[in-house]
N, CA, C and O of each residue as an XYZ file, in Angstrom:
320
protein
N      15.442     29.156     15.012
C      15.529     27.715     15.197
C      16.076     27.060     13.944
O      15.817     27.397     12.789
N      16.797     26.166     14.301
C      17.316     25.326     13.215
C      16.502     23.855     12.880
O      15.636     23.246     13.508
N      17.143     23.606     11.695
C      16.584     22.012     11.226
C      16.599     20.847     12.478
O      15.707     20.083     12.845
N      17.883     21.024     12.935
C      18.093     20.508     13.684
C      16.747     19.856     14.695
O      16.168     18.770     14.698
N      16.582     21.336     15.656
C      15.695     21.014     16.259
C      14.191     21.209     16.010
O      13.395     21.621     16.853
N      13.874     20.828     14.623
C      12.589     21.014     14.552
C      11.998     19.311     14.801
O      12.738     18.370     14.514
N      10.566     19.081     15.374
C      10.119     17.919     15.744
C       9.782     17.437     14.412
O       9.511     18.105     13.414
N       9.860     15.782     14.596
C       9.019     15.313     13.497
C       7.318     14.966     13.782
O       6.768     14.660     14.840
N       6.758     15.138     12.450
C       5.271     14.959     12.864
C       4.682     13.405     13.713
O       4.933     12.200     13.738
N       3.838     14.326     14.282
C       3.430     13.274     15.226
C       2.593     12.456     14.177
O       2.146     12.890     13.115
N       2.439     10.869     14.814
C       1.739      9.868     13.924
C       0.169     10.551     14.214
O      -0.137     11.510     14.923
N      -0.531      9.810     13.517
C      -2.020     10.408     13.497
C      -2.998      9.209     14.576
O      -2.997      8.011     14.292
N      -3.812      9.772     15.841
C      -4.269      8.983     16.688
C      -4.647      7.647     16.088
O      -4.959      7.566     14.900
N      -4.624      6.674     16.834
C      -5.232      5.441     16.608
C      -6.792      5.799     16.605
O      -7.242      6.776     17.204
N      -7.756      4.679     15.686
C      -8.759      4.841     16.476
C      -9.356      3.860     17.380
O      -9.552      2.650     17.264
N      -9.626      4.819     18.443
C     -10.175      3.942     19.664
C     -11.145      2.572     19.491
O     -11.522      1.666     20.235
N     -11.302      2.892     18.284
C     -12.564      1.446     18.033
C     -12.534      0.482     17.697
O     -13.279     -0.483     17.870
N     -11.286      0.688     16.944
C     -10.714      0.060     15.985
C     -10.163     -1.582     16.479
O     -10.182     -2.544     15.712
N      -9.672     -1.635     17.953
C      -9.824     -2.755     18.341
C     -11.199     -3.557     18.502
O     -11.275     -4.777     18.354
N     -12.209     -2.776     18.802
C     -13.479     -3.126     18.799
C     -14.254     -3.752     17.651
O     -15.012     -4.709     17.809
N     -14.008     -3.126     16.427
C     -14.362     -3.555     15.681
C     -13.664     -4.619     15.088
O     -14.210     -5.172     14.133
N     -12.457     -5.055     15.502
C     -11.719     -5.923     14.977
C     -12.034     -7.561     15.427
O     -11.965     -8.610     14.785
N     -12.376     -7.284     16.706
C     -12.870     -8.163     17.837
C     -14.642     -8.506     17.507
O     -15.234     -9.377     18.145
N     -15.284     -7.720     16.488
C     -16.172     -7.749     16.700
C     -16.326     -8.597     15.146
O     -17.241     -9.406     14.992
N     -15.541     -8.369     14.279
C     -15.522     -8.967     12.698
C     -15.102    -10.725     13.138
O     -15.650    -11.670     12.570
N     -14.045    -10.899     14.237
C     -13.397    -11.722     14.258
C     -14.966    -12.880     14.733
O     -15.342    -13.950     14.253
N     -15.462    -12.111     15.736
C     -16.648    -12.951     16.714
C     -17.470    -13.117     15.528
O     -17.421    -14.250     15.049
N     -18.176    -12.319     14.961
C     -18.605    -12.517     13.370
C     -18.589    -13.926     12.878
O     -19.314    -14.892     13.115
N     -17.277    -13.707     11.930
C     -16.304    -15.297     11.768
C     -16.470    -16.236     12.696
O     -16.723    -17.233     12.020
N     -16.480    -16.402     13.283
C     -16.478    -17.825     14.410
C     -17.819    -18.131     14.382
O     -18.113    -19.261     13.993
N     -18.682    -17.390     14.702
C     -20.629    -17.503     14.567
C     -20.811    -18.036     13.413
O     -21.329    -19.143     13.269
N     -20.385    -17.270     12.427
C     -20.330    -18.342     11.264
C     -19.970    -19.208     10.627
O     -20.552    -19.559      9.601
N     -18.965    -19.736     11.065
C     -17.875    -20.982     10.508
C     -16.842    -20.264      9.608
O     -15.886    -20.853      9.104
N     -17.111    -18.921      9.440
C     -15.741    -19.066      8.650
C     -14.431    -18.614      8.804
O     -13.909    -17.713      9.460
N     -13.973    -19.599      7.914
C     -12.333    -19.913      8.445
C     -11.124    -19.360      7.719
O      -9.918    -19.391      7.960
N     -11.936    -18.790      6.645
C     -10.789    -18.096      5.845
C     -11.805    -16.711      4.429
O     -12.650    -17.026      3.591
N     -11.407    -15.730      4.630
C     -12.018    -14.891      3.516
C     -11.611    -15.292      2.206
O     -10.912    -16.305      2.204
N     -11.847    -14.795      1.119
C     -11.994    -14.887     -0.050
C     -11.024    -13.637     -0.106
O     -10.988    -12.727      0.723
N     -10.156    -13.779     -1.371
C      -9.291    -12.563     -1.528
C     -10.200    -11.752     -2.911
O     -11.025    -12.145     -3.735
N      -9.379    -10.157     -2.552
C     -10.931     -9.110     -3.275
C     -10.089     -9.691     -5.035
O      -9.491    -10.707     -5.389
N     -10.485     -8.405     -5.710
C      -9.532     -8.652     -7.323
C      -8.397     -8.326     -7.164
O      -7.943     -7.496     -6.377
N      -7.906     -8.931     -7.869
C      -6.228     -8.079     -8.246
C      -6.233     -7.042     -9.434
O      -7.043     -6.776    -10.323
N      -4.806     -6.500     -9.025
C      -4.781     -5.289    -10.147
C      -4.216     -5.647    -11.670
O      -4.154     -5.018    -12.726
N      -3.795     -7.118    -11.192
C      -2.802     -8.066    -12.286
C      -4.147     -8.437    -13.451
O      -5.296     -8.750    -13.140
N      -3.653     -8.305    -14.666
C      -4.688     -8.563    -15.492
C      -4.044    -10.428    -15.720
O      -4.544    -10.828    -16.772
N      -3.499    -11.122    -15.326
C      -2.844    -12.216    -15.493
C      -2.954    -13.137    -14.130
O      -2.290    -14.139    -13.866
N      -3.918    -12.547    -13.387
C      -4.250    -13.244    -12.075
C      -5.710    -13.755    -11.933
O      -6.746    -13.173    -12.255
N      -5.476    -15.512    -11.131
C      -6.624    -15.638    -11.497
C      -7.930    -14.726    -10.641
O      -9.105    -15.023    -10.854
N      -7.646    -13.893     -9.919
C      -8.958    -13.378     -9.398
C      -8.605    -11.900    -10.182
O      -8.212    -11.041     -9.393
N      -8.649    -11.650    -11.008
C      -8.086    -10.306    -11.921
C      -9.357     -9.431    -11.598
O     -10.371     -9.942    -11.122
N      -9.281     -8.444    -11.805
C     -10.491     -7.454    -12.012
C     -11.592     -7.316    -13.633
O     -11.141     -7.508    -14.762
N     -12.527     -7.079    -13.433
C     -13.258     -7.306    -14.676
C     -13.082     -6.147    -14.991
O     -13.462     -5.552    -13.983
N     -12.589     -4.998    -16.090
C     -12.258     -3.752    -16.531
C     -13.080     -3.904    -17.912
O     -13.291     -2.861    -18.532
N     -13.584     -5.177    -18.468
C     -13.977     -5.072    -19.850
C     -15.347     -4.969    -19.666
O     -15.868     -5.702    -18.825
N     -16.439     -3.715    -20.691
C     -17.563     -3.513    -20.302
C     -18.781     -4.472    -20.954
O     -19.991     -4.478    -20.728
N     -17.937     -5.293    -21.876
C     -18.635     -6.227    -22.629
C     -18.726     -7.551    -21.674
O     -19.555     -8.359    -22.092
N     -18.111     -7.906    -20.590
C     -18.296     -9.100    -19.722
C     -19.101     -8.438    -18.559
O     -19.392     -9.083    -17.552
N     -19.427     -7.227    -18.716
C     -20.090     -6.999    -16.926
C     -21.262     -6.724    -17.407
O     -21.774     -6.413    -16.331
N     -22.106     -6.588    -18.167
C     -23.596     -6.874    -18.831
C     -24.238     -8.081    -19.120
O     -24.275     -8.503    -20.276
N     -24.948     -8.914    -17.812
C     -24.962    -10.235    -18.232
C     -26.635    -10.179    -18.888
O     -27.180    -11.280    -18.967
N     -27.130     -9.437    -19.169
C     -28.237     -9.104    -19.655
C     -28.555     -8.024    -20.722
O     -29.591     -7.360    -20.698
N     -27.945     -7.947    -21.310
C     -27.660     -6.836    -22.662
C     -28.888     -6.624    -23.356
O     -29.057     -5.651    -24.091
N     -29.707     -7.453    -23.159
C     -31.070     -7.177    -24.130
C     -32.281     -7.191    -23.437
O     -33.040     -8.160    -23.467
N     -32.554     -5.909    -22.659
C     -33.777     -6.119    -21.958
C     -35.171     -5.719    -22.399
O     -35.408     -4.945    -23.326
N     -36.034     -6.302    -21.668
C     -37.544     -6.329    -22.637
C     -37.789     -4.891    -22.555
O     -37.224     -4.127    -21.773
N     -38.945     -4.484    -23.685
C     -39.356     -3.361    -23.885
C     -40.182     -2.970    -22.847
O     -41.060     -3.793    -22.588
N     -40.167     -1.726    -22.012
C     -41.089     -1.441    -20.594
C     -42.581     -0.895    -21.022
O     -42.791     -0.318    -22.090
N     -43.470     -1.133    -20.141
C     -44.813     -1.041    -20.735
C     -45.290     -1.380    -21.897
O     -45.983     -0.559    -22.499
N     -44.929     -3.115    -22.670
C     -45.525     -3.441    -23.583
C     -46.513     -4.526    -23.197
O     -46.091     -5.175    -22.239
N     -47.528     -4.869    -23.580
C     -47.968     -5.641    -23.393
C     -48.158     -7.366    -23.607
O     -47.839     -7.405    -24.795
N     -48.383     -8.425    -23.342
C     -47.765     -9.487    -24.059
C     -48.170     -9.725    -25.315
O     -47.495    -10.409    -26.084
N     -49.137     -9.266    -25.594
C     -49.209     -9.016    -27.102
C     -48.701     -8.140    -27.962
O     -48.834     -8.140    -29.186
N     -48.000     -7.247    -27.162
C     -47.083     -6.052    -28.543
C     -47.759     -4.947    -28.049
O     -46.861     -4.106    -28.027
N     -48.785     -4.392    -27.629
C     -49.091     -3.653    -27.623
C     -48.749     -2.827    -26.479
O     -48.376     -3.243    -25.382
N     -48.965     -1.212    -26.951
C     -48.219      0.153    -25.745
C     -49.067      0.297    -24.797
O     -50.213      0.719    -24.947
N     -48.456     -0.114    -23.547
C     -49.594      0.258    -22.524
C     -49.041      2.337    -22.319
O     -47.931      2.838    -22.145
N     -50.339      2.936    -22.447
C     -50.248      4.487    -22.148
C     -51.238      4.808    -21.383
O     -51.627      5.953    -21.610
N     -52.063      4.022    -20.197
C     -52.741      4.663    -19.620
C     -52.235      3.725    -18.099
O     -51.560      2.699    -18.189
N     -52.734      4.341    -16.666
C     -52.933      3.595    -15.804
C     -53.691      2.182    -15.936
O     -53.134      1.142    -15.583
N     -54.670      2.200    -16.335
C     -56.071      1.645    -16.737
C     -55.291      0.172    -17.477
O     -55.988     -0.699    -17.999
């Protein structure tokens, strides 16, 4: 057999649900009033919905209290 007649690949099935679920996000939206999504981040570091990549802005709590102290300072080490 030649190039010629070799087939090209078949596309890959739809999925069957996929209208379903589309129909089902949309009914979603309407139940709730809404009328338009929110767009996700961009990959643009110069856009205003940019992605946060810096690890110093995604810690909005950097200093957390010491676990099992007591409010007076002291180590709690027992159940009790």
């Amino acid at each position: 057999m030649g190039l010629a007649s070799a087939q090209p690949p078949s596309a890959p099935a739809a999925d069957p649900n996929a209208w379903a679920t589309a129909q089902d996000h949309a009914n979603m939206l309407a139940q709730l009033g809404i009328t338009q999504l929110r767009p996700g981040p961009s990959g643009r570091t110069d856009a205003p919905n940019a992605a946060n990549y810096d690890p110093a802005k995604g810690n909005p709590f950097p200093d957390l209290p010491e676990l099992l102290v007591a409010k007076n300072g002291t180590k709690i080490t027992t159940a009790d």
